[in-house]
Backbone as CSV, one residue per row, in Angstrom:
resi,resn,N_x,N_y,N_z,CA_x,CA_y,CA_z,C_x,C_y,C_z
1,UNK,60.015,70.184,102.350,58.595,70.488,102.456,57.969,69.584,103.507
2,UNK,56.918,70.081,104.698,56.496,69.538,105.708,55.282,68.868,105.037
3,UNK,54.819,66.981,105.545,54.247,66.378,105.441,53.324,66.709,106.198
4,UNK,51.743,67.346,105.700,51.278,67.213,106.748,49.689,66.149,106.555
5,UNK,49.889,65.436,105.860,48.723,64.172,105.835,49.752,62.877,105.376
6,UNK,48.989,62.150,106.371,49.954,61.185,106.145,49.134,59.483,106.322
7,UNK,49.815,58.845,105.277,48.623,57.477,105.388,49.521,56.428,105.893
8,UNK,48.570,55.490,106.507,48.959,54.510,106.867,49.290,52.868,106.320
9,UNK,50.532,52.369,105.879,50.479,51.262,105.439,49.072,50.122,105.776
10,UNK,49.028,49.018,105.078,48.707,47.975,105.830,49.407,47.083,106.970
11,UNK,48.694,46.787,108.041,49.274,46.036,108.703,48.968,44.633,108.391
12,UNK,50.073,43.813,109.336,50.410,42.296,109.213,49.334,41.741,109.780
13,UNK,48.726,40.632,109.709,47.995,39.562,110.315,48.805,38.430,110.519
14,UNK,48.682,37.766,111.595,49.260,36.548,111.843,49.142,35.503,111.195
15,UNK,50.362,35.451,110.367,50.864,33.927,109.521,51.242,34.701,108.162
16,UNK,51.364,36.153,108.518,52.018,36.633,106.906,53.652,36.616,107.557
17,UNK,54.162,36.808,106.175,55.494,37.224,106.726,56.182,38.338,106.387
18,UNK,57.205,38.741,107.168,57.646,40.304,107.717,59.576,39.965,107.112
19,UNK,59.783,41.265,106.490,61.331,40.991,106.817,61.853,41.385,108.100
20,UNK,63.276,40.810,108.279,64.115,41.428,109.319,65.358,41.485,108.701
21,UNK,65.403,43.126,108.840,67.064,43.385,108.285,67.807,44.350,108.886
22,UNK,68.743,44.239,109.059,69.984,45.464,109.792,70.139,46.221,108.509
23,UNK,69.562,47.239,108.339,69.973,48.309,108.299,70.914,49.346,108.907
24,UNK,71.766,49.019,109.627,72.504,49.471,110.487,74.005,48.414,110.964
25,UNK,73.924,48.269,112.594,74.713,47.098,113.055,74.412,45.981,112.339
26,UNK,75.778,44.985,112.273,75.502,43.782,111.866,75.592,42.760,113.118
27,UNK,74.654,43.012,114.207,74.830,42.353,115.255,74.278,40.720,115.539
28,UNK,73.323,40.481,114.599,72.707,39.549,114.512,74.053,38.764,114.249
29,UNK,75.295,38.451,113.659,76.134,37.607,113.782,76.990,37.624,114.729
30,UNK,76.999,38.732,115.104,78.036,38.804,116.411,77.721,38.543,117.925
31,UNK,76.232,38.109,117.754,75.427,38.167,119.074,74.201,37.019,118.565
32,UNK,74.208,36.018,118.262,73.286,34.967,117.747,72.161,34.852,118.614
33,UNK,72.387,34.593,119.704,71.264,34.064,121.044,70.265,35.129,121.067
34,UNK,70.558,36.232,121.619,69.001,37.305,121.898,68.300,37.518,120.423
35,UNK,69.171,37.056,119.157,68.700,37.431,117.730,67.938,36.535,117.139
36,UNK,68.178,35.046,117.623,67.703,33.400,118.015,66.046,33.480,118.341
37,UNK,66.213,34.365,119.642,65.434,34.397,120.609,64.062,35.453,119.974
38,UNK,64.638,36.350,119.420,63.319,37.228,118.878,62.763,36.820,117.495
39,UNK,63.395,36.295,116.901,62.562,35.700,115.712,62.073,34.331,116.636
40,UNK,62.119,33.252,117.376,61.462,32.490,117.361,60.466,33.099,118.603
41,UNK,59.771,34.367,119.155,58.932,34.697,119.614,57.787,35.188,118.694
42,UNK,58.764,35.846,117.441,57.829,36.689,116.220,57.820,35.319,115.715
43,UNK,57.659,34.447,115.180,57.049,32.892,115.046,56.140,32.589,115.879
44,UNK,56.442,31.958,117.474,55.895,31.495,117.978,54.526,31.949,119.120
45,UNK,55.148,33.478,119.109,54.238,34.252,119.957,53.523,35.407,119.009
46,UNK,54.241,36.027,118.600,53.395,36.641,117.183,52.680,35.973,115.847
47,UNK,52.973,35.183,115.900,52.349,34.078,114.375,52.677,34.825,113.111
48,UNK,53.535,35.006,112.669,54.555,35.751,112.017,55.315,34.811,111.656
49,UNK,56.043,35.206,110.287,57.294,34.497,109.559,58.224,34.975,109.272
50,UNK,58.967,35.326,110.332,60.095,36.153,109.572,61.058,35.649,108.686
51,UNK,61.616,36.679,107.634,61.868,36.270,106.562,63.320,36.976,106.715
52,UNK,64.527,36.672,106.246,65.805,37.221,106.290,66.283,37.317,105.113
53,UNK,67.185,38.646,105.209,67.473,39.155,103.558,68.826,38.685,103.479
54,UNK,69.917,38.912,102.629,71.453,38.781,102.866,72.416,39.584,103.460
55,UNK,71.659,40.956,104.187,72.739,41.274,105.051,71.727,41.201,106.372
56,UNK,70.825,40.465,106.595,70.802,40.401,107.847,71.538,40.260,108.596
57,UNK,72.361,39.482,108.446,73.572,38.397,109.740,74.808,38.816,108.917
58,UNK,74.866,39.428,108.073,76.069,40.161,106.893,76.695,40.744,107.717
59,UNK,78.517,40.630,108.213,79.259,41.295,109.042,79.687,42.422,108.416
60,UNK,79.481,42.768,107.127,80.456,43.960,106.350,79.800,44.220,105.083
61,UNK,78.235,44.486,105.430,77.977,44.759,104.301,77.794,46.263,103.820
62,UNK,77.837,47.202,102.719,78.384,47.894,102.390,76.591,49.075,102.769
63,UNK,77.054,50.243,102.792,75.373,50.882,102.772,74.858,50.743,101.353
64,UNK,75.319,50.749,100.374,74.426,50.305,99.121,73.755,48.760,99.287
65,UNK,74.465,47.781,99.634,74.105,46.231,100.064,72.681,46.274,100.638
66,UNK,72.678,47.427,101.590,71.640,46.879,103.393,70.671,47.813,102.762
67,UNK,70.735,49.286,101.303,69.392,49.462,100.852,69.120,48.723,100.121
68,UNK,69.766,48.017,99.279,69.109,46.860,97.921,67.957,45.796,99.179
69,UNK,68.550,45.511,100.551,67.536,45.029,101.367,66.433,45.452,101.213
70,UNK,66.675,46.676,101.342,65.452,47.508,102.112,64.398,48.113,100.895
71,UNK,65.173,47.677,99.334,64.360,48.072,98.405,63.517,46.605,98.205
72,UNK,64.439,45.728,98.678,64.259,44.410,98.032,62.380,43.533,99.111
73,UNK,62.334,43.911,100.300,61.698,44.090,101.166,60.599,44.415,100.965
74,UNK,60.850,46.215,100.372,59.370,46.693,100.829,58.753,46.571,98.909
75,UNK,59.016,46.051,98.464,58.748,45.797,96.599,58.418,44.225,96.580
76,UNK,58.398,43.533,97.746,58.220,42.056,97.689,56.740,42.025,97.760
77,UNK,55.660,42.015,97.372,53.985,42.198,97.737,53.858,40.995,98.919
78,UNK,54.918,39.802,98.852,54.498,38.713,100.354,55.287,39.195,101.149
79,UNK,55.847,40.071,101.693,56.330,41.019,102.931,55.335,42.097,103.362
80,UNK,54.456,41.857,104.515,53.847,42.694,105.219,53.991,44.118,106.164
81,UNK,55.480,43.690,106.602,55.729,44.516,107.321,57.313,44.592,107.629
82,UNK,58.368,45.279,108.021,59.811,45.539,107.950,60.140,45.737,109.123
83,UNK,61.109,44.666,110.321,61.721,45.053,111.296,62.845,45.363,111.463
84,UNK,63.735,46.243,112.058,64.965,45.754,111.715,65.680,45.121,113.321
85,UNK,66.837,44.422,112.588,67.444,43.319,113.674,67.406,44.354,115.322
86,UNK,68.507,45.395,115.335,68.781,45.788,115.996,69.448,47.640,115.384
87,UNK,69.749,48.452,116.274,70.647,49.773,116.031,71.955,50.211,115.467
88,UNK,72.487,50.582,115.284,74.140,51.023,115.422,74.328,52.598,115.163
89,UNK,75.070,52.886,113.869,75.548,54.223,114.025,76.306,54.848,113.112
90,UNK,75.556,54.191,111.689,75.972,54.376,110.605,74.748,54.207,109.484
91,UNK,73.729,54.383,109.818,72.886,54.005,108.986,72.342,55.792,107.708
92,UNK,72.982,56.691,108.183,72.661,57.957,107.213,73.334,57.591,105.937
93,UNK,74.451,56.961,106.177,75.091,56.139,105.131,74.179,55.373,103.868
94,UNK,73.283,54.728,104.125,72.215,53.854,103.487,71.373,54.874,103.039
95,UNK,71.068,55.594,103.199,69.722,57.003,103.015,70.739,57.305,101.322
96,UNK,71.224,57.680,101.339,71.754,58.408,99.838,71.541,57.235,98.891
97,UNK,71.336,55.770,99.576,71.216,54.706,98.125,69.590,54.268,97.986
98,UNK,68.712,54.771,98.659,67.225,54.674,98.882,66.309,55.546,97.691
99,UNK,65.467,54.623,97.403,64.702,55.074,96.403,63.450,55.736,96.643
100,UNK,63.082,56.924,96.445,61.992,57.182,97.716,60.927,56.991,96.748
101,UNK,60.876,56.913,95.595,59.646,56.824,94.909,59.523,54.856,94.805
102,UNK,60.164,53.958,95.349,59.947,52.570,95.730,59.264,52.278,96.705
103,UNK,59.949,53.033,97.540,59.294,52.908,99.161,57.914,53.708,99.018
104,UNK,57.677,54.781,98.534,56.543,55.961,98.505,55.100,54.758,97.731
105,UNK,56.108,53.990,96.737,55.006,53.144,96.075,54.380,51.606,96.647
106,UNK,55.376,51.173,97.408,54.999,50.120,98.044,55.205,50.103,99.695
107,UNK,54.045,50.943,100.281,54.664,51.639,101.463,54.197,49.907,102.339
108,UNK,55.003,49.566,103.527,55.199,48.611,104.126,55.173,49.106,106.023
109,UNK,54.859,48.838,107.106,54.790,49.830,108.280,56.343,48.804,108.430
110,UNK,57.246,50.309,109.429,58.713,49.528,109.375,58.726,49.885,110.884
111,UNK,59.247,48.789,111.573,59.486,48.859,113.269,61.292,49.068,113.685
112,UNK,61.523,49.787,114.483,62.733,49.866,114.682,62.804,51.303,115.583
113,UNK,63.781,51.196,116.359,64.593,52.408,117.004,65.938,53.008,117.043
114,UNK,66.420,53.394,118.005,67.922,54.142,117.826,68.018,54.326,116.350
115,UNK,69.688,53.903,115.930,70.081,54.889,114.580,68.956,54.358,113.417
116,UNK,67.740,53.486,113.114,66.804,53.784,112.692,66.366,54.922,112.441
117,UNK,66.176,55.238,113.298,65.481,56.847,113.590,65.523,57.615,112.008
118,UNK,67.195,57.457,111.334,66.946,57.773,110.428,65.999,57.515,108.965
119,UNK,65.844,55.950,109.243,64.975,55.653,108.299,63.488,56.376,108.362
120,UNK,63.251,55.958,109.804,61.678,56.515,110.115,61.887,58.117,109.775
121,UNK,62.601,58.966,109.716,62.136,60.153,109.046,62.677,60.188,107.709
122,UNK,63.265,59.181,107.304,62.991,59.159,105.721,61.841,58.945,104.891
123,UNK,61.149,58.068,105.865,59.342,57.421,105.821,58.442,58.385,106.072
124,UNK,58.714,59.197,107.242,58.010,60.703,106.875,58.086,61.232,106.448
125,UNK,59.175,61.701,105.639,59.382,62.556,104.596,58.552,62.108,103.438
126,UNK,57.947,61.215,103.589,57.566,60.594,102.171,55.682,60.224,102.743
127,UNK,55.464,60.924,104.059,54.123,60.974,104.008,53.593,59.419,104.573
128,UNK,54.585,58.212,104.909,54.569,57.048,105.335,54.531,56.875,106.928
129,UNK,53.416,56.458,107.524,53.910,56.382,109.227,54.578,54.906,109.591
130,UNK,54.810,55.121,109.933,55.840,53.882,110.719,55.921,53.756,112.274
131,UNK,56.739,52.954,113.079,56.315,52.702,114.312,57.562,52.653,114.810
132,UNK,58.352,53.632,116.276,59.276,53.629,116.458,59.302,52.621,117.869
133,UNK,60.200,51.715,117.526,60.098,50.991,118.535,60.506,49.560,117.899
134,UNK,60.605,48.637,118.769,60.501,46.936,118.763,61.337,46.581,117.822
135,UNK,62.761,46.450,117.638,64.262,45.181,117.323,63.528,44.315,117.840
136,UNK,64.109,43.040,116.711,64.565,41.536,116.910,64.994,41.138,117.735
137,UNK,66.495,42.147,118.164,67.094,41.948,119.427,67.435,41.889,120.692
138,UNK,65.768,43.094,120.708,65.814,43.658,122.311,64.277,43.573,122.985
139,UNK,63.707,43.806,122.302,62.289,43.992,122.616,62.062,42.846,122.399
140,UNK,62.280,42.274,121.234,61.707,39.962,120.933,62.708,39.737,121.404
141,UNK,64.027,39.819,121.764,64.856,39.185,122.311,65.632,39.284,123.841
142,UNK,64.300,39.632,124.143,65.070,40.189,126.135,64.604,38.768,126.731
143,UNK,65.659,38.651,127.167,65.764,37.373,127.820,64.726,37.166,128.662
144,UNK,64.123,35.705,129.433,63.222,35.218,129.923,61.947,35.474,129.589
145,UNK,61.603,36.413,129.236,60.211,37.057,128.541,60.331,38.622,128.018
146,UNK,59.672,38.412,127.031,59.068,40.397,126.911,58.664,41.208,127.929
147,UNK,59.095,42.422,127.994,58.673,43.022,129.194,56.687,43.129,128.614
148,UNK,55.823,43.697,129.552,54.910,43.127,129.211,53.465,44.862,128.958
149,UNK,54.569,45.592,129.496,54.194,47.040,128.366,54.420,47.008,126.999
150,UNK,55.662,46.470,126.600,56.142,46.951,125.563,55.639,45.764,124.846
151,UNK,55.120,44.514,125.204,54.770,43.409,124.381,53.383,43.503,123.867
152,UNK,52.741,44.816,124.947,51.466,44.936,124.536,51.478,45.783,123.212
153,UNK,52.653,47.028,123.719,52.259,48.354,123.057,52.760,47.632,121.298
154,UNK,53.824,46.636,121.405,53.852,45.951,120.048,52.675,45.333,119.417
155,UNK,52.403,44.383,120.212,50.651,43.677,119.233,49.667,45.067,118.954
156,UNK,49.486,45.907,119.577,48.492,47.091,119.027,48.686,47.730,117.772
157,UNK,50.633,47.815,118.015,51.166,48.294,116.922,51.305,48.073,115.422
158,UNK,51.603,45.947,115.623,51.551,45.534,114.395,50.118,45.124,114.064
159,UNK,49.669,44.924,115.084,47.857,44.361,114.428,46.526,44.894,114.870
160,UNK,46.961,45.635,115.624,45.781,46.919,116.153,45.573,47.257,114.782
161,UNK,43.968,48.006,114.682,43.388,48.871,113.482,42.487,49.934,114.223
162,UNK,42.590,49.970,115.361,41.749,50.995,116.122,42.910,52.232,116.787
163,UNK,42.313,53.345,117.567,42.899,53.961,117.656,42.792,53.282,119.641
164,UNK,44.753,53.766,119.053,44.863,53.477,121.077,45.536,54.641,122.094
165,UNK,44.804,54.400,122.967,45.682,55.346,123.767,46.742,55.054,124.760
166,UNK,47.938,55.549,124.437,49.218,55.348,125.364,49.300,55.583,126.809
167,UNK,49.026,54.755,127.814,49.223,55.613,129.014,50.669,55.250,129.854
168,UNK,51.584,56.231,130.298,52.328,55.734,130.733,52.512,54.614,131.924
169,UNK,53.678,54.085,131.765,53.872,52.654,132.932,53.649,53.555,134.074
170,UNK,53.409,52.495,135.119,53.630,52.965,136.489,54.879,52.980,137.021
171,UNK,56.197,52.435,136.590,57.453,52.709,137.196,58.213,52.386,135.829
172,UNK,59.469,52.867,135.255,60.111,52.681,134.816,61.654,52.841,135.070
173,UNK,62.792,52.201,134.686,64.161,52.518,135.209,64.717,51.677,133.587
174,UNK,66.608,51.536,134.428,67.533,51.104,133.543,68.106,50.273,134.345
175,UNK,67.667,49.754,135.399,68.667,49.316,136.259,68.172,47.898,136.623
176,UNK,68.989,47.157,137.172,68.360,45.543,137.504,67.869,44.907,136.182
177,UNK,68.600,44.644,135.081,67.975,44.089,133.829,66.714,44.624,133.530
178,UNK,65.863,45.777,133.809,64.732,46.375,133.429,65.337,47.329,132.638
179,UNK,64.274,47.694,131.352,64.569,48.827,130.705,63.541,49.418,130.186
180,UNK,63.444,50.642,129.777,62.321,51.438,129.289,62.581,52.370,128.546
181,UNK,61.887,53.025,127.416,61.979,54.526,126.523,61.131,55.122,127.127
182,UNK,61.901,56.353,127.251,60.495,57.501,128.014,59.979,58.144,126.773
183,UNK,58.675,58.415,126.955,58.197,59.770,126.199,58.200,60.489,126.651
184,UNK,58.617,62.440,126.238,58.530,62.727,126.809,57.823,63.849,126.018
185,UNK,56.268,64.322,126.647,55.473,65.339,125.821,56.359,66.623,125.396
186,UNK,55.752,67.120,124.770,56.231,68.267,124.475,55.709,69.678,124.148
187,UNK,54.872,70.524,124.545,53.713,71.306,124.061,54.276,72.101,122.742
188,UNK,55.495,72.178,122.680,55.986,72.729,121.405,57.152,72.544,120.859
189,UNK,56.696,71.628,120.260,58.698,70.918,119.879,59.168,71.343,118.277
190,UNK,60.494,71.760,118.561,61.349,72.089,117.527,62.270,71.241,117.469
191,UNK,62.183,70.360,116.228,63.285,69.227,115.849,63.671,69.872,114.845
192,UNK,65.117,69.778,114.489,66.050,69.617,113.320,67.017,68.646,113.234
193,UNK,66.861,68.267,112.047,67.615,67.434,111.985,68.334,67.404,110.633
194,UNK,69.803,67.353,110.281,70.162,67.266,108.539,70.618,65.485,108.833
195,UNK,70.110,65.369,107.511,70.528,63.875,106.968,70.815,64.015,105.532
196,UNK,71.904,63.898,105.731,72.994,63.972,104.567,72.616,64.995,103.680
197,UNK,71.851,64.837,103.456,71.394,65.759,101.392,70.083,66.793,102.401
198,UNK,70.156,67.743,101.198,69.238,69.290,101.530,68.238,68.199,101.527
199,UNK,67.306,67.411,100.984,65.680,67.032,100.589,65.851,66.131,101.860
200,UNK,66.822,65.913,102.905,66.766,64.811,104.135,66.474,65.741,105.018
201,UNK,66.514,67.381,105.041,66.183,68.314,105.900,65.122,68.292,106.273
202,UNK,64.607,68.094,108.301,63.228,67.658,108.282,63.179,69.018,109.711
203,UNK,62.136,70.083,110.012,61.925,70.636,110.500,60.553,70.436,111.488
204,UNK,60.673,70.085,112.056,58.796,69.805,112.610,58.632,71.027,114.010
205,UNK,57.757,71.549,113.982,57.184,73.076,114.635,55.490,71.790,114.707
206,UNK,55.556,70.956,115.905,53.952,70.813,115.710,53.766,70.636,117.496
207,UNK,52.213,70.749,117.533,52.439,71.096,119.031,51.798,69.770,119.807
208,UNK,52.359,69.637,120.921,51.951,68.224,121.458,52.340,67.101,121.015
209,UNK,53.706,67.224,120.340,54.144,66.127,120.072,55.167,64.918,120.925
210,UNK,55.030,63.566,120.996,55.396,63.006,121.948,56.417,62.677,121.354
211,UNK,58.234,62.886,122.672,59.542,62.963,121.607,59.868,61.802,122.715
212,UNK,60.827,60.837,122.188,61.790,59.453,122.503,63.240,60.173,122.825
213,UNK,63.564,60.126,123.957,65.298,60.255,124.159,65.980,59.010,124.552
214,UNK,66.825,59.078,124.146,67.546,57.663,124.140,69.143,58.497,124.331
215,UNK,69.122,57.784,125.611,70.472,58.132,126.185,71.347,57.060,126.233
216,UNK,72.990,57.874,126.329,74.149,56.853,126.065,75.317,57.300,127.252
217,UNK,75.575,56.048,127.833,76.164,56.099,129.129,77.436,56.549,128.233
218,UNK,77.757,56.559,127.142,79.333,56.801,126.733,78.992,57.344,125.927
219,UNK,79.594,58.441,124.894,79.623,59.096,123.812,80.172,58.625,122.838
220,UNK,80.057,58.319,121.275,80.142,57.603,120.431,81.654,57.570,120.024
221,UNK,81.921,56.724,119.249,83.640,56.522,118.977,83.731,57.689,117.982
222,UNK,84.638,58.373,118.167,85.371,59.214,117.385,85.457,58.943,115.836
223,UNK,85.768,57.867,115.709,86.200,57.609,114.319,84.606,56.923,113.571
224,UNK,83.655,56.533,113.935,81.953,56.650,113.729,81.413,58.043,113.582
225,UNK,81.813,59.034,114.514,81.618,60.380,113.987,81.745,60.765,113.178
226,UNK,83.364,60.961,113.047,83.732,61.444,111.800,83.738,60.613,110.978
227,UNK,83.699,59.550,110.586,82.642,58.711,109.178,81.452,59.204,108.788
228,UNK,80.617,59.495,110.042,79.321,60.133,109.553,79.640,61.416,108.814
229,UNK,80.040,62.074,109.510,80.601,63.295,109.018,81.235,63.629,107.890
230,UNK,82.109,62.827,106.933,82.555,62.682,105.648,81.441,62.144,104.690
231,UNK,80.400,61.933,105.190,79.377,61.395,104.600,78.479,62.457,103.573
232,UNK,78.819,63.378,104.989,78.170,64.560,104.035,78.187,65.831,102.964
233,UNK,77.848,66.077,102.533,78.084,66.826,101.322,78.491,67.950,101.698
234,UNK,78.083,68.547,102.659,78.322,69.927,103.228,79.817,70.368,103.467
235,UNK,80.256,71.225,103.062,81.706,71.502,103.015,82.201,71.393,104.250
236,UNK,81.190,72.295,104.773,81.720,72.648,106.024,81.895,71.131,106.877
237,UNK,81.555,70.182,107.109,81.437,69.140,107.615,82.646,68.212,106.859
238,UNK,82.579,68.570,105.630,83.755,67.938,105.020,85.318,68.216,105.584
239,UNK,85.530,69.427,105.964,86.720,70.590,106.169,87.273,71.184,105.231
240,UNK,86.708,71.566,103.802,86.476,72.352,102.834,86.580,73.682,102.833
């Protein structure tokens, strides 16, 4: 069933504190420095506390583990707001151990991109907006500084209460240590998407909606596929 009113958490003020959890990759141990680097900006440049769960920096933690996070998080009343570390490519996995009437009750605004993605339309499904965009690891953790679009379009995001308008950069690329997400409008967009179970089925027919592509110089490992793919209930996906 299509959400079509939808409310907005509270946002953070500076000096509450926020979790950060992988829901996904466990890169924060395998990559310390840029992960170093974005929590002590969300400290020192955001006035923020980030707070870490037990699979943040967790190399093998299980998808039931990384939702007890994510229940554990947004049910804490001194957690303001939910980032997660960084992406990967297993996170539909975690969706079947999620409680939607937890999250529905203690809605929290959650920041994150790539295989996120799935969470954030688990959050719509449930009538919750959320904010796609800004890791620990990439956006707080790009070396020498934040790029300084995306550092804006973050403070509006977590502590804006007005309405803003997006205008695009004047140049964007991938190249020379610069990076960027395009939007790209859409006057009539048809998304589908299945995530795991029939009630993860999300259809959106709305017009003018602004869509994120996120491209991959390589195509995903074979054996991440088909993990996802055994994941799901569907026979046909099974080889049933």
């Amino acid at each position: 069933m299509m959400i079509c009113v939808f409310s907005y958490p509270d946002k953070p003020r500076r000096g509450d504190a926020i979790a950060v959890l992988s829901p996904s990759a466990p890169l924060p141990a395998r990559l310390p420095l840029p992960y170093e680097l974005g929590l002590r900006r969300l400290r020192e440049e955001f006035g923020l506390r980030p707070v870490e769960y037990p699979c943040t920096r967790a190399l093998r933690a299980s998808p039931a583990e990384r939702a007890a996070d994510i229940h554990a998080a947004f049910a804490d009343p001194q957690i303001k707001a939910v980032i997660a570390s960084i992406g990967g490519d297993d996170q539909l996995k975690v969706l079947g151990h999620l409680d939607p009437s937890l999250l529905a009750s203690h809605p929290k605004p959650f920041f994150g991109y790539s295989d996120n993605t799935n969470l954030h339309l688990f959050l719509w499904n449930l009538g919750l907006v959320s904010y796609l965009g800004g890791s620990v690891m990439v956006q707080f953790g790009w070396p020498v500084a934040m790029h300084a679009v995306g550092r804006r379009s973050l403070e509006a995001a977590m502590f804006g209460r007005e309405t803003l308008r997006l205008d695009p950069p004047a140049s964007y690329c991938d190249e020379n240590g610069r990076g960027c997400l395009r939007l790209l409008g859409a006057g009539a967009c048809r998304a589908r998407r299945r995530l795991v179970r029939h009630e993860w089925f999300l259809v959106l027919e709305l017009p003018s909606v602004p869509m994120a592509r996120e491209s991959y110089k390589a195509p995903p490992r074979p054996e991440r596929l088909i993990s996802n793919l055994c994941a799901s209930p569907y026979p046909v996906l099974r080889g049933s």
